[in-house]
N, C-alpha and C positions, 0 to 999 in steps of 0.2 A: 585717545587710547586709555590714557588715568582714567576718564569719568567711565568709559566705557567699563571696565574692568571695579571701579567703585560698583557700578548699579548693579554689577553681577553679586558681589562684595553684601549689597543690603539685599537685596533681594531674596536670597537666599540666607542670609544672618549666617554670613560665614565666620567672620571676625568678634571681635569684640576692641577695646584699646587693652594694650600694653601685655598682650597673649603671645605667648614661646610659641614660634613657630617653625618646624622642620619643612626646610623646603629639598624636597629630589632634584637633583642637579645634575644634568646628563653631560652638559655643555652645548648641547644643542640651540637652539636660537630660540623654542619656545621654551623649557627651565632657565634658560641667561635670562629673559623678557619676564618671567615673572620675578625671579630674583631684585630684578632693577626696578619692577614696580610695587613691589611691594615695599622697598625702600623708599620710592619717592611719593608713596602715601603716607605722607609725616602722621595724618590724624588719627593712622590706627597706631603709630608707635610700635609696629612688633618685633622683636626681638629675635633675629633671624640665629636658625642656624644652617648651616648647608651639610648635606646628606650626598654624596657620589659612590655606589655601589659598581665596583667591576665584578660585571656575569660571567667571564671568563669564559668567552666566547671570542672576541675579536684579537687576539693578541699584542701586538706591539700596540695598534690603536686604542684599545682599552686604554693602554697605560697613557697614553697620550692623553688621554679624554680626564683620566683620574687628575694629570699633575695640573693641566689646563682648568681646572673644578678650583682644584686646589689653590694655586698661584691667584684663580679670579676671588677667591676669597677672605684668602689675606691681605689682595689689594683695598678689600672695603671693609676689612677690621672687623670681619664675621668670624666664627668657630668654624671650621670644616673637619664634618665626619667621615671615613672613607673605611669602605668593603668592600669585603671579596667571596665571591660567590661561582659554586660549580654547576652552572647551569645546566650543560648537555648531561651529566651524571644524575643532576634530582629529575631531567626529563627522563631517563630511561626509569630510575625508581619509581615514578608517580605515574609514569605512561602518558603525562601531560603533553601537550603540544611543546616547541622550543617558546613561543609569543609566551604561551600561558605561564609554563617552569619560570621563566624569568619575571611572569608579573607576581607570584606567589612568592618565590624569594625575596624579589623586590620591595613589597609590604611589609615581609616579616624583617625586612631591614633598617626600612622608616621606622614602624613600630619600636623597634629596640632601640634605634636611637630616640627617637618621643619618650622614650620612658627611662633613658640611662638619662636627657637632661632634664627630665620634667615640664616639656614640652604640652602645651593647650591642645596643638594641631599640626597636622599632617600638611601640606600643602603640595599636588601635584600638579604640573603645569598641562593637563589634558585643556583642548584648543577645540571651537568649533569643527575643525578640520576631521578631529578624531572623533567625536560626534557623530558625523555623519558619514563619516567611513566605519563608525561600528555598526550603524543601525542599517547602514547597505550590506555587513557582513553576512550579520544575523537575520534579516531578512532573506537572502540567498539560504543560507543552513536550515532556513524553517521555524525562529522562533517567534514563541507564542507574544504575546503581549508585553509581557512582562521583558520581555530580552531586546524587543521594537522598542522599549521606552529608551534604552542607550547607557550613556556613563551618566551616575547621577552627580548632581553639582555637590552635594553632600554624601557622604556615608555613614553610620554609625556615627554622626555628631562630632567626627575627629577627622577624618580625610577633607578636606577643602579642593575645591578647583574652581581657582578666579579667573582663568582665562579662556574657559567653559564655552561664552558666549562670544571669542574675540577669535579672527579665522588669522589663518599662516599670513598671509598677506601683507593684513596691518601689522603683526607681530617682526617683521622683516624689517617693515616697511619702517616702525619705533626704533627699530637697533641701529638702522642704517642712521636713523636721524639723531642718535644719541653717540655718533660712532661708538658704539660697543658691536666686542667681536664675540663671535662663537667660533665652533665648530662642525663637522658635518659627519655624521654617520653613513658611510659605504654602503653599511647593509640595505642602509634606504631605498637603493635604487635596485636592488637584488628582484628581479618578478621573479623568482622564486616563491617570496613569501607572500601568501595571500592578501593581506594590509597592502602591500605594494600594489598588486595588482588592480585593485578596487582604487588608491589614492591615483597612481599613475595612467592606466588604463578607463574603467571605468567611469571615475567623476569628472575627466575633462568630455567623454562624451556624453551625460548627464548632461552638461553643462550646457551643450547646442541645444537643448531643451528646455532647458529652464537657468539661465545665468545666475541666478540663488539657490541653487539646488543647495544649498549644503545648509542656509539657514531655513529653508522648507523643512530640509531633515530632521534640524535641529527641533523647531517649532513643534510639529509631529510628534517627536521624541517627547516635548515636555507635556504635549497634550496625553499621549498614550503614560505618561507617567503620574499624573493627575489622578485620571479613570483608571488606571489599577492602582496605587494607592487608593482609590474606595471601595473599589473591590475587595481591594486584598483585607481588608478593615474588617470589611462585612462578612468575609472568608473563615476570617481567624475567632470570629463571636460563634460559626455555625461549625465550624471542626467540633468544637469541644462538645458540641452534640453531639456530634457524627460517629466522631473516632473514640474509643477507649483502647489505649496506651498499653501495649507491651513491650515484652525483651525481644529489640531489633524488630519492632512490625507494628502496625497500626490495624486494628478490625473495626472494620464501619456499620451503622446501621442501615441495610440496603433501602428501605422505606423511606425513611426519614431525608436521604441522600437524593429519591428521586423526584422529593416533594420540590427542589430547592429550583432556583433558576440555574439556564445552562450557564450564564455567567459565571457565580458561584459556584458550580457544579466543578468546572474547572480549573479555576483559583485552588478549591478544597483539593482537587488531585495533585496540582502543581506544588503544596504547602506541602502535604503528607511525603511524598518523590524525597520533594529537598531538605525535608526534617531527617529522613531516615538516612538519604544517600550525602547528605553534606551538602550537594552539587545541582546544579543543572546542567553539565556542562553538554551532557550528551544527548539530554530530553529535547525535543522539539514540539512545535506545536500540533504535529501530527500523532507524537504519542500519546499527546494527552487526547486530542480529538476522539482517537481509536478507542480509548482507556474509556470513556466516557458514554461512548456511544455503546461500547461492550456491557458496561453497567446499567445502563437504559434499556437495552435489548433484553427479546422475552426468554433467551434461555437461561434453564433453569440454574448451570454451572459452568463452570469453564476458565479459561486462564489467559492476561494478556504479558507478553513477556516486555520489556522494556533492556534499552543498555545496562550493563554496570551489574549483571544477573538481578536487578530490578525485577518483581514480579506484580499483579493485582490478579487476586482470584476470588471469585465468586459461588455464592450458593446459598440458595433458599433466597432467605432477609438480612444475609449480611454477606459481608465482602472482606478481605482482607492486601494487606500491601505491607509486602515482605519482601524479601532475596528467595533465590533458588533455593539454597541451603539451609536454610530458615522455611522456606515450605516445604521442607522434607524430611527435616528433624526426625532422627533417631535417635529414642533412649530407652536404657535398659539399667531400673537400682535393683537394689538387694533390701531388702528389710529382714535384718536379725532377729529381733523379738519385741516384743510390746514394746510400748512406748512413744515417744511425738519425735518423726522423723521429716524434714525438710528436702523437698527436691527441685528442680528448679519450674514453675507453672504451678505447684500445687502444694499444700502439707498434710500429713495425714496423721492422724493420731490412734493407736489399738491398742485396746484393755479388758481384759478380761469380765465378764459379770455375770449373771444367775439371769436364765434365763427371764425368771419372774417377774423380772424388773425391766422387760422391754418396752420401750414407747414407740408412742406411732412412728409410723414411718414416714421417711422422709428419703430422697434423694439423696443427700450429704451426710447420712447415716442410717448404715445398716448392723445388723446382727447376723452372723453365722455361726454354725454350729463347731466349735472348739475344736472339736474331735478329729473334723475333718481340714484341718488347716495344718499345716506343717511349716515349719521354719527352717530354711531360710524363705520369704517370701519374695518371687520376684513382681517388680511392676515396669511394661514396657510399652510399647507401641504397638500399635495395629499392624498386624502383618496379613498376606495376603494367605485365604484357607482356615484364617482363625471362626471359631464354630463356640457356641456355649448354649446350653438350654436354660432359657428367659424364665425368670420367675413366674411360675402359674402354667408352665408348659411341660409337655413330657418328652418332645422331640428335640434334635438339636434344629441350630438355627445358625446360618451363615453371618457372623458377626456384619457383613458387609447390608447383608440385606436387614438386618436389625439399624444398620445405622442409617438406610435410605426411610426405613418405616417411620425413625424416628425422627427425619430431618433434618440430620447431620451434617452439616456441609461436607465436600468431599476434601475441603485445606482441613478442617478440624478432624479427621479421623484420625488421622497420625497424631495428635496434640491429647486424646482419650486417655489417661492411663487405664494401665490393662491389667487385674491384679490375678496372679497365678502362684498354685500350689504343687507341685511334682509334677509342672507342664499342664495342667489342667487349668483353664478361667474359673474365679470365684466370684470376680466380681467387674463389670465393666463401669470403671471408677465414677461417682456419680448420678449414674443413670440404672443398672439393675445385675440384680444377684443372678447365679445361675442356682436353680432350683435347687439341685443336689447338696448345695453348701448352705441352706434354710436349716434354723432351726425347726427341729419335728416335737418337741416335747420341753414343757416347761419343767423346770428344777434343772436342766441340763447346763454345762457350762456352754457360753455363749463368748463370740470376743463381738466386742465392738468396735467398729471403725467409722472415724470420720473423717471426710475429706473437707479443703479447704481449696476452691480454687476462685485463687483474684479474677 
């Protein structure tokens, strides 16, 4: 059992000598079993503390479980830290599962304690067992690769899990031989909760199949977690091609995106999802499949919707991955009078000058005729009906059909600014004047504007 849980130990360079280490302490037989061996590996020396958070879920039992943490602690001359946490209340605010509300609580519980004693690492007692009853979970729910690789034995270089590789079994099987007691958790046996049902259910029938089903799983798990860490490697070098970075959304280069292999094709969707959304929780492998396949297909626009108001929308040579809310943005400023005004996407700056002095033209700066501009100036969004006669034209022209000429994507029309005088377009920001507001004659006053969009 020691060596076993050692080679987990170097294998993954979990430890180091003489490192704080907070270990979660349920009372359970696998937190009791890692508690005891990690004490009786004299050669990393660490310096335990114990961690017992009540979820404030199970009532009198809780408290049972807190004092039983507690009393085992002070029998081995450890610190014990003890919380209290409102589980089903942060599940209704987060809308998380009741499993998930308590493992996010639960982190942010450890962590505070790592860091009120100055604690190296984290140590949770996740078991083979849990292994391979996540990776049966999440293969049922549909996850991609990434979710198939399982719990990892590391996290962000602070969470540890030494008993990773060691199943219930032997874990039982060490306490019984050490008489050390535990405890047992009720809700364990609840088939209510889906864990239940997969551990209870499920892996003993696995098991007529294959009697190591569970270190198959595990094995898998490290293999698929291998091959995407080099994916995701190779993922994270090719976004920063891909993607340029806005407020809450990502815009890709569609070209560039189709050049790549679908390996990375997919990794890149997976990355940008859970840069903007926090999460995966709701993403499956089949959204990214759909999402991918949608951006490879030859139409010209279009939109795929994902969980969490998640969106990916397309058009032309590029793409974007936003929220609902975020591709549909409405806004509407005011510009008072000359001068450098800041809005959020763009800044624009307007001053007055003599006609005499215009230079060529350019998109990000125009000139119109003074005369005919009035203040207050509005600048907003595309609405539907909107109409302006194009510079070098004499008819009007349906702004919508000016934006398909010009190859507008249909996420980016609304993101346009739209600059207007007494309800009239002056200028569609960026891109062209409407005739009428052209300077006709030099020496005239002229304003100049320019725009600035990141």
């Amino acid at each position: 059992m020691l060596s076993r849980v050692k080679k987990t130990i170097e294998k993954y360079e979990m430890l180091k000598p003489d490192e704080r280490v907070v270990i979660g302490v349920s009372g359970g037989a696998d937190s009791i079993c890692l508690l005891h061996v990690l004490l009786e590996l004299h050669e990393y020396g660490a310096d335990i503390i114990v961690a017992h958070l009540d979820h404030g879920i199970r009532g009198k039992e809780a408290k049972r479980d807190a004092l039983f943490v507690k009393r085992t602690a002070e029998s081995l001359g450890l610190i014990s830290e003890q919380g209290e946490a409102d589980v089903p209340r942060f599940k209704k605010e987060s809308k998380l599962t009741l499993e998930e509300a308590a493992r996010v609580l639960r982190y942010e519980f450890l962590e505070e304690t790592r860091v009120k004693y100055g604690a190296d690492k984290i140590a949770t007692a996740h078991t083979l067992d849990d292994q391979a009853e996540t990776v049966l979970m999440r293969l049922i729910r549909g996850s991609a690769m990434k979710g198939l690789s399982g719990i990892p034995p590391v996290s962000n270089g602070v969470i540890i899990r030494p008993l990773i590789g060691t199943s219930r079994r032997e874990i039982e099987k060490y306490l019984v031989s050490k008489g050390v007691d535990w405890i047992e958790d009720s809700t364990n046996k609840l088939r209510t909760i889906h864990r239940n049902r997969i551990r209870l259910d499920l892996m003993p029938a696995l098991e007529a199949y294959n009697p190591r089903i569970r270190e198959t799983l595990s094995r898998t798990s490290d293999l698929l977690r291998i091959e995407e860490d080099y994916i995701d490697r190779e993922a994270k070098k090719y976004f920063r091609r891909i993607f340029t970075p806005g407020e809450s959304e990502l815009k890709g280069d569609l070209r560039k995106f189709r050049r790549l292999h679908r390996a990375l094709r997919l990794s890149i969707l997976r990355l940008a999802i859970e840069g903007l959304n926090k999460s995966l929780r709701n993403i499956t492998s089949t959204h990214l499949v759909s999402a991918e396949e949608f951006l490879m297909s030859g139409t010209a626009s279009g939109e795929v919707e994902f969980p969490d108001e998640m969106i990916i929308a397309k058009g032309y040579d590029s793409f974007l991955v936003t929220t609902r809310p975020g591709l549909e943005r409405k806004f509407s400023y005011v510009i008072a009078s000359h001068g450098k005004w800041s809005f959020p996407g763009f800044e624009v700056d307007i001053e007055e000058v003599s006609a005499g002095t215009l230079e060529e033209k350019r998109e990000d700066v125009v000139y119109l005729d003074a005369g005919k501009i009035e203040f207050p100036v509005e600048v907003r969004g595309f609405r539907p009906g909107d109409r302006f006669i194009p510079l070098g034209m004499k008819d009007e022209k349906k702004l919508k059909n000016f934006f398909v000429d010009e190859k507008i994507p249909r996420f980016e029309r609304c993101r346009v600014p739209i600059f207007t005088t007494g309800g009239e377009i002056f200028w569609i920001g960026g891109m062209r004047i409407d005739d009428r507001f052209k300077v006709r004659k030099k020496g005239k006053k002229a304003l100049k504007l320019t725009i600035r969009i990141p």
